[in-house]
N, C-alpha and C positions, 0 to 999 in steps of 0.2 A: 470337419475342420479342414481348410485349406494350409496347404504347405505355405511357407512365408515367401514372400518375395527373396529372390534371388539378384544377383549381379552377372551378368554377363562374362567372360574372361575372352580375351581378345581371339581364342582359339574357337570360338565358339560365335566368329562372326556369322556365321553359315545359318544358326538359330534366330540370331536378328534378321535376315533377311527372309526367310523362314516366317519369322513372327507381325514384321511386318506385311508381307503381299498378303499373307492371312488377315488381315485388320483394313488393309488396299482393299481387298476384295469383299468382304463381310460388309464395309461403312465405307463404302466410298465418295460417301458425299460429308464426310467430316473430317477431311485432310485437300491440302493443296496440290499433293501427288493423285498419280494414278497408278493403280495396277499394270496396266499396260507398260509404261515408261519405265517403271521402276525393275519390272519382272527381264525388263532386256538389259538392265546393268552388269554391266563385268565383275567378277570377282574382286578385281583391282577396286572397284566404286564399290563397291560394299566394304571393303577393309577400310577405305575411306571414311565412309560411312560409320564406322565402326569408333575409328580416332579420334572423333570430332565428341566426345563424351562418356558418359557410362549409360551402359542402357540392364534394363531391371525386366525381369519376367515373371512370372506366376503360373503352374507349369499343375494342371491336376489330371491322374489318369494319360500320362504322357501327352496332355496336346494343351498347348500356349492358351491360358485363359483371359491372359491381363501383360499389358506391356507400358513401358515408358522409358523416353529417355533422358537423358542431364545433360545440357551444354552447355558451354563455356562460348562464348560469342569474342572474336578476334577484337583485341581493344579494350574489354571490358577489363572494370575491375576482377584481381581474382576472386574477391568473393563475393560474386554473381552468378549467379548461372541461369539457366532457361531449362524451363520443362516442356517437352517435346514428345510427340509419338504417342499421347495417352489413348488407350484402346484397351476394350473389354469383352471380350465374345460377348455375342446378343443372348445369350442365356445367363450369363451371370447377370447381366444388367438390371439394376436396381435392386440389388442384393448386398449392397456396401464393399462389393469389390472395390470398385474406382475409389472411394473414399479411403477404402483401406491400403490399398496401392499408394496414392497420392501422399497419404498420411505417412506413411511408410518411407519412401523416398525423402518424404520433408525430413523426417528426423533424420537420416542419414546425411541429408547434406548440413545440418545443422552440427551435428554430430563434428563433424569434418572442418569446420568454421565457416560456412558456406553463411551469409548473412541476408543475401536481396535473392527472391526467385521472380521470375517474368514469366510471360506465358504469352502466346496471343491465341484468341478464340474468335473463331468464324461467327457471324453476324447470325440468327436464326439457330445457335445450338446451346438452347435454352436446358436443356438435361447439363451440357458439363458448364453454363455457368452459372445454376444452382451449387453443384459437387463445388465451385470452385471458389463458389462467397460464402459456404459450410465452412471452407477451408480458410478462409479471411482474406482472401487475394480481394483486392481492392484494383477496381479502374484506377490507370495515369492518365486518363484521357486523350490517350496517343491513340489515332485511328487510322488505317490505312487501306488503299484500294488493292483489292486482290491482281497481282500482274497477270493472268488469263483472262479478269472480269473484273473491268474497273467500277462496275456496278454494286460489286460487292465489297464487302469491307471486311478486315479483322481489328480485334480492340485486344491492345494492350491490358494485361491485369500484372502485379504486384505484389507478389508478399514477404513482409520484414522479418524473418526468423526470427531475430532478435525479439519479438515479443509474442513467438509460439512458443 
């Protein structure tokens, strides 16, 4: 049995950046970051980093199995937020981690009075937008070109807590 998901506390920026370059480096072709860029960030841009949400880990045998994070996007309503950062070490994978992580996160911002989640998912990552219409996120039909590859696209997904 896996330990539960946890929340980050802001002293503990240091494990987010930690959990990410580990998730940069593991699947690097399922984020718009690189390892490279991100691994030469100042302390200062990671505590940034840091404020701009809550971020969630899953931590078995001391090493990061599963991560995600919760934003709040400048503008938005407050009860909106964006799910960001989802990543699962390649061994847990397909083992209902990500589901359970995702699942897990949802109730908590629901919990919270959190109402609409967004998402967007890279065009060709057919594994998380299965995980992610299990979970009911529904296309808005917002799509947009990748800024390093206008070739590529990411799409917009949705979901109304309110009827999880």
């Amino acid at each position: 049995m896996l330990p539960p998901l946890r929340r980050l506390d802001p002293e503990e920026w240091q494990l987010l950046r930690l959990a990410r370059l580990t998730a940069l480096k593991a699947s690097p072709d399922a984020f718009l970051a690189t390892h490279a860029r991100e691994k030469g960030y100042a302390r200062e841009r990671w505590q940034a980093e840091f404020d701009r949400g809550e971020w969630f880990i899953r931590e078995h045998d001391e090493k990061v199995i599963c991560m995600t994070g919760v934003t709040r996007e400048y503008g938005a309503p407050s009860d909106e937020r964006y799910l960001e950062y989802v990543w699962v070490a390649p061994e847990y994978r397909r083992s209902r981690v990500a589901y359970n992580m995702v699942g897990e996160a949802l109730d908590k911002l629901k919990e919270s009075g959190i109402r609409t989640v967004f998402l967007y998912i890279l065009d060709g990552n057919e594994p998380a937008l299965w995980l992610y219409k299990r979970l009911d996120f529904q296309s808005t039909g917002v799509r947009q070109p990748l800024p390093d590859n206008p070739m590529r696209h990411e799409e917009q997904l949705r979901l109304d807590l309110t009827e999880r």
